[in-house]
C-alpha positions as CSV (number, residue, x, y, z in Angstrom):
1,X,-6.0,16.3,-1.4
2,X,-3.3,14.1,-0.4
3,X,-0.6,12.5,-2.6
4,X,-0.9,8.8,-1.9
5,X,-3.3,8.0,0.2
6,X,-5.8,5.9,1.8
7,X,-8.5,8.5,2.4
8,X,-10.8,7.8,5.2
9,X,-13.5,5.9,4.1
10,X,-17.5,6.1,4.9
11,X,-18.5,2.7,4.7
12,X,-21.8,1.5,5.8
13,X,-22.2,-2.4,6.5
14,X,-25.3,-4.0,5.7
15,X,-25.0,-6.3,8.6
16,X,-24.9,-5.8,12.1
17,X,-26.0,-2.0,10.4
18,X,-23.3,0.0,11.8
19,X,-21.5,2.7,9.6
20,X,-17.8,1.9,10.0
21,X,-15.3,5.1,9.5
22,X,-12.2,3.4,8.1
23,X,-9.2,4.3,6.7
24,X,-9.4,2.6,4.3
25,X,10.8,-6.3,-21.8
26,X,12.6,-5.6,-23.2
27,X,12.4,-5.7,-26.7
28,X,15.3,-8.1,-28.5
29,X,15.8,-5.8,-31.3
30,X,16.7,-2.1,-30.4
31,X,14.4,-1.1,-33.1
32,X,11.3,0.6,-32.0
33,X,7.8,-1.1,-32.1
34,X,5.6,0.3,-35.0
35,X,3.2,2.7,-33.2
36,X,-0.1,1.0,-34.7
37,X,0.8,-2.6,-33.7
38,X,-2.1,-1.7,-30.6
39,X,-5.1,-1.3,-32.9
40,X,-6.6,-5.1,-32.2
41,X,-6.8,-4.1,-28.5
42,X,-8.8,-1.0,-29.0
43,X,-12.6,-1.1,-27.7
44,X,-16.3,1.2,-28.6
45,X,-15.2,4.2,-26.7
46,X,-11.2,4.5,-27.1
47,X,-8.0,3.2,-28.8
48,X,-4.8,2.1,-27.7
49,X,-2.3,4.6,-28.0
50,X,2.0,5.0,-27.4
51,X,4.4,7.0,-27.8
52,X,7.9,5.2,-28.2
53,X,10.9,7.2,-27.0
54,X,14.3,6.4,-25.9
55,X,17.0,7.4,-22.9
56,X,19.7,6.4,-20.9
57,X,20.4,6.5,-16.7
58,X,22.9,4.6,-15.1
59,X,24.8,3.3,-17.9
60,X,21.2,1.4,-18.7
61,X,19.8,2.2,-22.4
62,X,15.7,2.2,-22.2
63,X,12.9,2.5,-24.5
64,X,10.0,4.2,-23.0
65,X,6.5,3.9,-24.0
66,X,3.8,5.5,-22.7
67,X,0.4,4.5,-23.8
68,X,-3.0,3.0,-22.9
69,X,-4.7,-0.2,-23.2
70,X,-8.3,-1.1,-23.1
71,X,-9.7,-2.6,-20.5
72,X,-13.1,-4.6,-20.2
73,X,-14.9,-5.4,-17.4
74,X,-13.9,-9.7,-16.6
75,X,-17.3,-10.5,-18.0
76,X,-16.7,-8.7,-21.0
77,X,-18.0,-10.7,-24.3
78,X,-15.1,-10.1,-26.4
79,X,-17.7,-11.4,-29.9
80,X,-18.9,-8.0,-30.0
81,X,-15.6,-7.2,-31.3
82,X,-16.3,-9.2,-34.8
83,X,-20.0,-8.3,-35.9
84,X,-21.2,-5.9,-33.4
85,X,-24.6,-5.3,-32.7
86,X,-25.1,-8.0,-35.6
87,X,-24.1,-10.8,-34.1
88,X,-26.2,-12.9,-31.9
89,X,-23.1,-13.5,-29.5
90,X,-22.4,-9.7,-28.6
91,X,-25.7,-9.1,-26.4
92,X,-25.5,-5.7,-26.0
93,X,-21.7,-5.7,-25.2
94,X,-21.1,-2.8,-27.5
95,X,-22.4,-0.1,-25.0
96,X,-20.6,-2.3,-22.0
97,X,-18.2,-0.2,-19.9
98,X,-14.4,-0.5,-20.6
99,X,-11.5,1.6,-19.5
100,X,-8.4,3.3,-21.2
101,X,-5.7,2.5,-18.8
102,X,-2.2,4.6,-19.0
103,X,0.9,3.1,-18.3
104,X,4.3,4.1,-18.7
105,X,6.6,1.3,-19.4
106,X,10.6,1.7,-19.5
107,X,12.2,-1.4,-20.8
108,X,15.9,-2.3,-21.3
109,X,16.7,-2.0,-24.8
110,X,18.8,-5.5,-26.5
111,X,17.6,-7.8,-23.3
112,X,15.8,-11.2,-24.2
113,X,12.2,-11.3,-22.7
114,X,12.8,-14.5,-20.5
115,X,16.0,-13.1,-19.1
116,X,14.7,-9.7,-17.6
117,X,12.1,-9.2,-14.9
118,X,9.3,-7.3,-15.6
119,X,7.4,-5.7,-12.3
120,X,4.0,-3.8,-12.5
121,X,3.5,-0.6,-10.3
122,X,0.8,1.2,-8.8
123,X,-0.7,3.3,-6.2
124,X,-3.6,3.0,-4.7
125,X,-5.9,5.7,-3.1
126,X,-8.3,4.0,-3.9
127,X,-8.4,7.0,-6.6
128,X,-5.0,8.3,-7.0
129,X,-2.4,7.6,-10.1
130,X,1.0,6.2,-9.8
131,X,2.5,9.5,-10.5
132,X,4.1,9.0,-6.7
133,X,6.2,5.4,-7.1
134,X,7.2,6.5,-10.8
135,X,8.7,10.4,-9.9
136,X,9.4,9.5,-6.3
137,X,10.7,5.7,-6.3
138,X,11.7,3.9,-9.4
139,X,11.6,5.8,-12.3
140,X,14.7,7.0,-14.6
141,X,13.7,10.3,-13.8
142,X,12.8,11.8,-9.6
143,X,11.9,15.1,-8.5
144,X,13.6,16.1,-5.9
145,X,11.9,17.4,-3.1
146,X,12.7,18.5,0.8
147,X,13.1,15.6,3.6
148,X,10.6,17.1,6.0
149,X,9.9,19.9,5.6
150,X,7.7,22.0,3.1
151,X,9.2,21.9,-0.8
152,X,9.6,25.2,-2.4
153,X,7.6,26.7,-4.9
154,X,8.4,25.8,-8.8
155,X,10.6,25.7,-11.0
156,X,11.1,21.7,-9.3
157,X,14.4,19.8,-9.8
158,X,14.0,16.8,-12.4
159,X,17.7,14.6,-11.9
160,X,18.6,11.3,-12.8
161,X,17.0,8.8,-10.4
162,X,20.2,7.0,-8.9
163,X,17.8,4.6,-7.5
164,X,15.4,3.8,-10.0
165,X,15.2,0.0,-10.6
166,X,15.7,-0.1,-13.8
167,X,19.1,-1.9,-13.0
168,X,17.5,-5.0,-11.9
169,X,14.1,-5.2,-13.9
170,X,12.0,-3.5,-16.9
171,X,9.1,-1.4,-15.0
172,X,5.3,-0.5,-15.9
173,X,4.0,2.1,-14.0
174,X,0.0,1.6,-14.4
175,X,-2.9,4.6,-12.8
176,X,-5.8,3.0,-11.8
177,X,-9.0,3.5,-14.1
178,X,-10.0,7.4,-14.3
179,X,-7.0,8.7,-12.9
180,X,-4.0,9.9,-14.2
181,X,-4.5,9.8,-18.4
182,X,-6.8,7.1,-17.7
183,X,-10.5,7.1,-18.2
184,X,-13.5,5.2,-18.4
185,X,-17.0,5.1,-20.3
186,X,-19.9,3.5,-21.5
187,X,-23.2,2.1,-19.5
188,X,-22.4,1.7,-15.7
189,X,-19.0,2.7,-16.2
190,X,-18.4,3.6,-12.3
191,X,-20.2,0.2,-10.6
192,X,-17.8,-1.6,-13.5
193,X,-14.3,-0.2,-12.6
194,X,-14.9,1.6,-8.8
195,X,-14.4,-1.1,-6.6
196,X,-12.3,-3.5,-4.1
197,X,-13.2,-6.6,-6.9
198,X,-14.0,-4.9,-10.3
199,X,-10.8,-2.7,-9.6
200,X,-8.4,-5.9,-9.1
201,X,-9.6,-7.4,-11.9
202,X,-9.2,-4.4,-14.3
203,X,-5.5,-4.5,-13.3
204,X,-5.1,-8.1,-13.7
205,X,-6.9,-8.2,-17.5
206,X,-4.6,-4.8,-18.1
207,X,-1.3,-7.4,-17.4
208,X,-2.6,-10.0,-19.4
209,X,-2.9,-8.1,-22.1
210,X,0.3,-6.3,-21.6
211,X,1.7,-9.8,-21.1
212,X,0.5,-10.5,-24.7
213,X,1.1,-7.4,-26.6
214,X,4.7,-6.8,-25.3
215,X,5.9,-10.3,-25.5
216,X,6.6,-10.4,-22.3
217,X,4.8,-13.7,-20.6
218,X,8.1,-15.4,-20.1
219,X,9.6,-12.8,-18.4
220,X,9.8,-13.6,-14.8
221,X,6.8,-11.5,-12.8
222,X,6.5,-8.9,-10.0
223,X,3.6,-7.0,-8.4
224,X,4.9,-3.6,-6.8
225,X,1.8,-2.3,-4.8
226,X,1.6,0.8,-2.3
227,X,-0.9,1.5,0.4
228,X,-4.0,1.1,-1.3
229,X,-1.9,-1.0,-4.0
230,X,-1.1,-3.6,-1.2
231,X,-4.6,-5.1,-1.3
232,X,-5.2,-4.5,-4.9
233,X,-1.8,-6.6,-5.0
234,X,-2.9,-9.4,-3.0
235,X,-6.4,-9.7,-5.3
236,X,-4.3,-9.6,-8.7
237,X,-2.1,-12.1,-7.5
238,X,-4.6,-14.6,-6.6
239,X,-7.1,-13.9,-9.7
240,X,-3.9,-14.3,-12.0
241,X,-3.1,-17.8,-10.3
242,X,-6.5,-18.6,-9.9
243,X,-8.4,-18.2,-13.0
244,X,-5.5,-17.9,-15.6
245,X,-2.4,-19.7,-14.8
246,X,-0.3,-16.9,-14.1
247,X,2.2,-17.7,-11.8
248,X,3.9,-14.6,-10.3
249,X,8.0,-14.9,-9.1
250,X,7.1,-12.2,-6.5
251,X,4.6,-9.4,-4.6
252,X,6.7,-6.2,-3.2
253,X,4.2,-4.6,-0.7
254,X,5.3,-1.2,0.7
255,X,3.2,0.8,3.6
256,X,0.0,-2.0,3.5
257,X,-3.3,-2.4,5.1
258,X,-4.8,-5.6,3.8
259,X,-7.4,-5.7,6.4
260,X,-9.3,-2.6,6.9
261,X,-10.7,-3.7,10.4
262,X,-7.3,-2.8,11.7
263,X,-7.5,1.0,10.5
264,X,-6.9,3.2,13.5
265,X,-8.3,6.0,11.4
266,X,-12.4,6.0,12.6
267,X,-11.6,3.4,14.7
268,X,-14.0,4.8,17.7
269,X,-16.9,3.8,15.3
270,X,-15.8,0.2,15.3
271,X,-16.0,-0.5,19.3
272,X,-15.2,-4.0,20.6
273,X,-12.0,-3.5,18.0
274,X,-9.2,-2.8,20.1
275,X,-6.6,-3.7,18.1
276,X,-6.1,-0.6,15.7
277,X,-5.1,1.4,18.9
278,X,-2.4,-1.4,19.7
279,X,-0.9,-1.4,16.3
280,X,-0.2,2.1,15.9
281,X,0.8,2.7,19.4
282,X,4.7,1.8,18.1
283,X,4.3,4.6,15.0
284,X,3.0,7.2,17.5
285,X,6.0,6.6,19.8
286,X,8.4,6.7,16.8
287,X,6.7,9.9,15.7
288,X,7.3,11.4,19.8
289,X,10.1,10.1,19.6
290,X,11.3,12.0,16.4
291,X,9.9,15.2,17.6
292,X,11.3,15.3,21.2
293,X,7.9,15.0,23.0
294,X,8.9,12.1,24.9
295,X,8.9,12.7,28.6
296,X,11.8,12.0,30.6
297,X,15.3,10.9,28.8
298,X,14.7,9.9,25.0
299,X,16.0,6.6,24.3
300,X,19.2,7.1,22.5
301,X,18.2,4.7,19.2
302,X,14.8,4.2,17.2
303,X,14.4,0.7,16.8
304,X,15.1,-1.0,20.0
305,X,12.4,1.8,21.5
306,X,9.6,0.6,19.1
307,X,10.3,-3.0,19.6
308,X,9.8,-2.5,23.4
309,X,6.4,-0.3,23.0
310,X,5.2,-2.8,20.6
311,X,6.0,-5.9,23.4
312,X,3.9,-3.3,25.4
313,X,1.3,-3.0,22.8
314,X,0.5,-6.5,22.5
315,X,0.9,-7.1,26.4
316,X,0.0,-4.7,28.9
317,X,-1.8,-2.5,26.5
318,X,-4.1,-5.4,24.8
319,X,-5.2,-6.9,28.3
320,X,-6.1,-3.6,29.3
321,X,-8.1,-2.6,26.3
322,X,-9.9,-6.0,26.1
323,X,-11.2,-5.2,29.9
324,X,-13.7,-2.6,28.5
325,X,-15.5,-1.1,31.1
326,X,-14.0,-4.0,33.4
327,X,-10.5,-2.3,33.6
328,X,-9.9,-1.1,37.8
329,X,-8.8,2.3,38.3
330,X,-5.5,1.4,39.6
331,X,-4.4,-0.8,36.1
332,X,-6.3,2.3,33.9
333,X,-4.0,4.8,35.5
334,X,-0.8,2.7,34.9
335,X,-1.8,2.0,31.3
336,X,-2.7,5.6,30.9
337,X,1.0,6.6,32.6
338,X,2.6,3.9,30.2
339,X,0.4,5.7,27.2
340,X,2.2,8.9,28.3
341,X,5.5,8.2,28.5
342,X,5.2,6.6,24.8
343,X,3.5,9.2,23.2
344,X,4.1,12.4,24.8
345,X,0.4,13.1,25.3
346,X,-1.0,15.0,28.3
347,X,-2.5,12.1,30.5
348,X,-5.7,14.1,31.0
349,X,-5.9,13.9,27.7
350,X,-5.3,9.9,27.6
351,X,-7.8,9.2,30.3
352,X,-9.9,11.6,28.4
353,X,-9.8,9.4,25.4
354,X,-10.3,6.1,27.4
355,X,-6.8,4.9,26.5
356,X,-7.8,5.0,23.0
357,X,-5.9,7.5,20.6
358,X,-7.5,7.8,17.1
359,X,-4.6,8.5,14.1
360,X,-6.4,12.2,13.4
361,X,-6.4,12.3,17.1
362,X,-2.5,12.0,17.5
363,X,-1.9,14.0,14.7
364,X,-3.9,16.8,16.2
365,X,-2.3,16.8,19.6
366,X,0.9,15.6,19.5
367,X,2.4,19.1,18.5
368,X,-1.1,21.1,19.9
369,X,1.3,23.1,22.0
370,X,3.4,24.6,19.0
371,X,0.0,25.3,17.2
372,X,1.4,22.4,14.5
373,X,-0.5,19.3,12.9
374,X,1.5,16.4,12.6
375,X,1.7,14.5,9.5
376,X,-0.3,11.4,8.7
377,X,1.7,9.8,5.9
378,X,4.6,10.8,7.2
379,X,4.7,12.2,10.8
380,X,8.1,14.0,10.9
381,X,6.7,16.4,8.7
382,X,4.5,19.1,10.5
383,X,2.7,22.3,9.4
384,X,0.3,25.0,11.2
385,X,-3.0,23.4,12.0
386,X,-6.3,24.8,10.4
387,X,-8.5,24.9,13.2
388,X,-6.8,25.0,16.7
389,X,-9.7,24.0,18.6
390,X,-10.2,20.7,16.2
391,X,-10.2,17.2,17.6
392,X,-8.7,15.8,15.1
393,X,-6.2,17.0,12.2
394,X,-7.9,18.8,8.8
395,X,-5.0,18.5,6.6
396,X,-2.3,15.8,6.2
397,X,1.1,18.4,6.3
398,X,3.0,15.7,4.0
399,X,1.0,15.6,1.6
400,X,0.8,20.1,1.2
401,X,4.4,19.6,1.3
402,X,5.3,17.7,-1.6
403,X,1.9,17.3,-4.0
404,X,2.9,20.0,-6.1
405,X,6.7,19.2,-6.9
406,X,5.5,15.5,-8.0
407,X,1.8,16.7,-10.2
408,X,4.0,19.6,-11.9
409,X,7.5,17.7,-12.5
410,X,5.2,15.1,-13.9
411,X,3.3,17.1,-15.9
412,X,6.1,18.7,-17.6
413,X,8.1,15.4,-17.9
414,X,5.2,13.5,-19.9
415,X,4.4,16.0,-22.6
416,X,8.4,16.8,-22.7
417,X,10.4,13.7,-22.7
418,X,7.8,11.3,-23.2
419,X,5.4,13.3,-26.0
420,X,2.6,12.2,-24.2
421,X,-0.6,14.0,-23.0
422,X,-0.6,17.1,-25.4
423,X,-4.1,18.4,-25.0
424,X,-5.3,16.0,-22.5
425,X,-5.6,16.3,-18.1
426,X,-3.8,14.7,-16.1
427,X,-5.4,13.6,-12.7
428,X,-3.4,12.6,-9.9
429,X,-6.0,11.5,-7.8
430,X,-10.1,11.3,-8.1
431,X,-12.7,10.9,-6.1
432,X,-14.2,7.8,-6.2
433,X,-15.7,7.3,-3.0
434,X,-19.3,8.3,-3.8
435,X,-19.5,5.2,-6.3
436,X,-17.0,2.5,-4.4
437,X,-18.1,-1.0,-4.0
438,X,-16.5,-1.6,-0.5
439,X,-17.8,-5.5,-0.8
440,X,-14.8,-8.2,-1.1
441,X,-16.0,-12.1,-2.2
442,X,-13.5,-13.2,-0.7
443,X,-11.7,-17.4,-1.5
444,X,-14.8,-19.6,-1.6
445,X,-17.1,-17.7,0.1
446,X,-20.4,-17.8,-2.4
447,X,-21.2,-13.7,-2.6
448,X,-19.4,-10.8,-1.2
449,X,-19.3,-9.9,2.6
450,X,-20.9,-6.9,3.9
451,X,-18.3,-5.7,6.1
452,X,-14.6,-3.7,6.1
453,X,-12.7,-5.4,3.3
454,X,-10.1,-8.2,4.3
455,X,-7.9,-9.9,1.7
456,X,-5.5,-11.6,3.7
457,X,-6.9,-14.7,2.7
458,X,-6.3,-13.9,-1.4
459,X,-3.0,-13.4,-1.0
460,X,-2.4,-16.5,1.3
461,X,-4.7,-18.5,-1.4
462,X,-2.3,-17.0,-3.7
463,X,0.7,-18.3,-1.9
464,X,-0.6,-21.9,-1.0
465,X,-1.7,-22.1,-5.0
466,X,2.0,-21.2,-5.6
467,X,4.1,-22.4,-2.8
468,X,7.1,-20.9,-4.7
469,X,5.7,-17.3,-4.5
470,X,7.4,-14.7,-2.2
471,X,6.4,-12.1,-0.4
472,X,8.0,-8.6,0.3
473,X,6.9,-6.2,3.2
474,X,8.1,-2.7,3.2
475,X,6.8,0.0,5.7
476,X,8.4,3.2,6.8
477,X,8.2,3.8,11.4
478,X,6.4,7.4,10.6
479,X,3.9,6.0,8.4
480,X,0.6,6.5,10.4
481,X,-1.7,6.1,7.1
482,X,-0.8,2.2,7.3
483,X,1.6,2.2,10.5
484,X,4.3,-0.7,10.3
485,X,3.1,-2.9,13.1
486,X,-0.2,-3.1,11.5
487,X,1.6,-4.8,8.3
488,X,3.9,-7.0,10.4
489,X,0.8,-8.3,12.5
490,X,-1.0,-8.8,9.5
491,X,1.3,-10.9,7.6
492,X,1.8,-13.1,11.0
493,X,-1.7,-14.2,11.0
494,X,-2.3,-14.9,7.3
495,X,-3.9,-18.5,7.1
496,X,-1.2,-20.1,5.9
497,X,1.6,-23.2,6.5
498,X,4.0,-22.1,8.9
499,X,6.4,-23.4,6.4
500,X,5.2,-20.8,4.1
501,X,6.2,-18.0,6.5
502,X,9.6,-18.7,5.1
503,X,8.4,-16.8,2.0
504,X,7.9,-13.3,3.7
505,X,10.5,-10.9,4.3
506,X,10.4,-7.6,6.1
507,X,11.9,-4.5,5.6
508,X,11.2,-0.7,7.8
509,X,12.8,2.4,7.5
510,X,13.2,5.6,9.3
511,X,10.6,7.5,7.0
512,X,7.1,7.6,6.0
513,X,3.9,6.1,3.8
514,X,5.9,7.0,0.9
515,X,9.3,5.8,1.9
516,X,11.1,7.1,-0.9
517,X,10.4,10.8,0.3
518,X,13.5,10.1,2.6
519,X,16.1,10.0,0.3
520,X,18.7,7.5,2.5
521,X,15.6,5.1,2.6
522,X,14.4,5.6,-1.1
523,X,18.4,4.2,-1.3
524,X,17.8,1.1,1.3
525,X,14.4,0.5,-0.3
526,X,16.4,0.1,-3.9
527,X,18.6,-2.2,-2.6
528,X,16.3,-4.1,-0.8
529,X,13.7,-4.8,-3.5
530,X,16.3,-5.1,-6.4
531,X,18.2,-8.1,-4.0
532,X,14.7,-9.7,-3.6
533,X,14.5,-9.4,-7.7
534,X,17.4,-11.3,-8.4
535,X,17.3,-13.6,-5.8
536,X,13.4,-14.7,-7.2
537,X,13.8,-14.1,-10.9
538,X,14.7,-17.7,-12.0
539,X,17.1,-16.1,-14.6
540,X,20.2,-18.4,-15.0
């Protein structure tokens, strides 16, 4: 199981019939709130819970409460609250499905609501808690684990998160329904919460309840999604502006896919799609690059090397690749030499292929001479491969590195210093693909489309509803889960104003899918997002 991770999905389209393998605030007083001031938002099957405690990191005083709310599904009839199976309006709502949803939310203690950010944080999976941003990233509290290499065995190392962001806005770390402390039940519970719609809209009823039982809708608002959490981020920001008035100061986006047609994972079942295999070409030259497999003299820097292969990429490389079976013999051997010298691949092995190098593929045989897998969310990190004859990689190395410090620091950290979870499982990640709705309706189409999920429109809906909303893109250079170029490409071809190009930033760093696990760029990411928090908060 990986740590955060968009697992490769089986997704079968119901048109043109081809089964696609993708990858797919603070509180004014400093007195605590009373711990039964949740029992209006409890539902048939659970209760609202929290657990109110306090602490202190960076010369910041917090209250922390971890807790649940109860989620409905967004056709919920909230009447069969007063009267139950008596009253004519409830229609059978009180066996609908809901969902207990955990959050942990840290909040500076004496600030007024309308003068401190609030920004809501999640993984994504789809299936895996936020135990990663909130240990890893921004919480008070990080486990400290090794930079790329595998982490030692327990006891794990709980300091003081210099980087959490708790210096520039209050944070709610939310897992995703079923996972982590969170659960679900009642009739249809899985077709009403496992899905790229239903899920979205879970989180986006969870913060505007949270908006309305924390006091907290003046508070300037900010969407902090990873991987999977990128297009859950783009569908809660356009549902909130949409259909309640919720206008958002910012999205933070780090290591996204928002169209799953770009996937390089699977992407030989998707032929006629080139352009996975050009977006990841710069993350598989970075990844060469970092493990001296490059042929001939390495170039000295990082940057300006994956700037040139991505010119390359979107040149030579595309032209090639849309020739098909068209491509001469002289220009495939040049492409395939090209292919070599930026990847470090045998070129047998490239022709082989056909030019075109899937992620598990790359990760198989970049290091196949060593008898080492290279990592997927984060390629510097390497471990012994399962199966040396494989074609592709069975194991993501990263992930066996550092799962365990983060699922047992976490573990111990909830029950210890937050008294939550006594008695009860935590579940870092689940498997939900067996009952995923892959279907996306997107912006004014009438049903939902058959085919890989895209929801680069929602988010540029979102942004043209709100011309004021901004836009931050984070991505690491080893990140070959969601490689970086796919993001920047993405982002360059929403359907929006030029003019509203102005409101996207961009930010990359020399680590992986979970940037943070580098602990320079969990510093530079810090930085970076708590700048774009005050310079979009509004707060005089």
């Amino acid at each position: 199981m990986t740590g955060e991770n968009i697992a490769k999905w089986i997704y079968v389209a119901a048109a043109p019939a081809a089964a696609l393998l993708i990858a797919m605030v603070a509180f004014a007083a400093d007195k605590p709130p009373p711990a039964n001031r949740a029992d209006q938002y409890s539902g048939k099957y659970f209760k609202a819970e929290e657990t109110v405690t306090a602490g202190s990191v960076n010369g910041v005083s917090y209250e922390a409460i971890a807790g649940t709310l109860v989620v409905h599904p967004d056709d919920w009839n909230d009447a069969a609250q007063n009267g139950g199976a008596k009253n004519p309006e409830a229609k059978g709502d009180e066996s609908s499905p809901e969902a207990s949803m955990f959050f942990v939310y840290y909040a500076k203690r004496g600030a007024a609501a309308e003068q401190r950010p609030i920004t809501f944080l999640y993984n994504g999976g789809p299936g895996s808690s936020t135990v990663w941003l909130h240990m890893g990233a921004f919480g008070p509290k990080r486990v400290v684990t090794a930079d790329d290499t595998h982490t030692a065995s327990a006891p794990y190392r709980l300091i003081d998160n210099a980087s959490t962001l708790l210096d520039a806005s209050d944070l709610v770390f939310i897992d995703a329904p079923g996972t982590g402390f969170s659960r679900i039940a009642g009739k249809d519970k899985e077709k009403a919460f496992y899905g790229v719609d239903v899920d979205a809209k879970a989180f986006a009823n969870f913060i505007k309840q949270f908006l309305a039982k924390y006091s907290r809708w003046n508070s300037p608002k900010y969407l902090f999604g990873e991987s999977y959490g990128t297009p859950r981020s783009a569908l809660v920001a356009n549902y909130l502006e949409s259909n309640d008035s919720v206008d958002l100061n910012g999205v933070i986006l780090l290591s996204q896919i928002l169209n799953f047609d770009l996937s390089v994972d699977g992407a030989e079942a998707n032929p006629g799609i080139d352009l996975p295999y050009e977006l990841a070409l710069p993350t598989y030259a970075a990844s060469a690059w970092y493990h001296h497999k490059l042929s001939g003299k390495p170039p000295a820097e990082l940057v300006p090397f994956v700037q040139s292969v991505e010119r390359f990429a979107m040149s030579d490389y595309a032209s090639a690749l849309s020739a098909g079976l068209g491509l001469s013999p002289q220009r495939r051997s040049y492409i395939a030499g090209k292919l070599h010298e930026y990847t470090g691949l045998p070129l047998a092995y490239i022709l082989k292929a056909n030019l075109r190098i899937e992620g598990g593929e790359f990760e198989k045989n970049l290091q196949d001479d060593s008898g080492l897998t290279t990592g997927r969310l984060d390629t510097r990190f390497s471990g012994p491969s399962l199966d040396p004859l494989s074609k592709e990689s069975d194991y993501d190395p990263q992930s066996a590195a550092i799962s365990s410090a983060y699922v047992s620091a976490f573990n111990d950290y909830v029950r210890s210093k937050l008294n939550y979870g006594q008695g009860k499982r935590f579940l870092p990640e689940i498997d939900v693909f067996k009952s995923w709705e892959f279907k996306h309706q997107p912006p004014g189409v009438p049903f939902p489309l058959p085919s890989a999920p895209n929801v680069m429109p929602d988010l540029a809906t979102a942004m043209k509803q709100n011309p004021n909303l901004k836009v931050m893109v984070n991505g690491g250079y080893y990140d070959l889960a969601t490689p970086y170029y796919e993001g920047w490409y993405e982002m360059h071809h929403l359907p929006i104003p030029l003019s509203l190009q102005n409101n996207i930033t961009y930010h990359y760093f020399p680590s992986g899918h979970m940037v943070y696990a580098h602990e320079d760029s969990l510093k530079a990411l810090h930085d970076a997002v708590a700048d774009f928090i005050r310079q979009t908060d509004n707060v005089k």
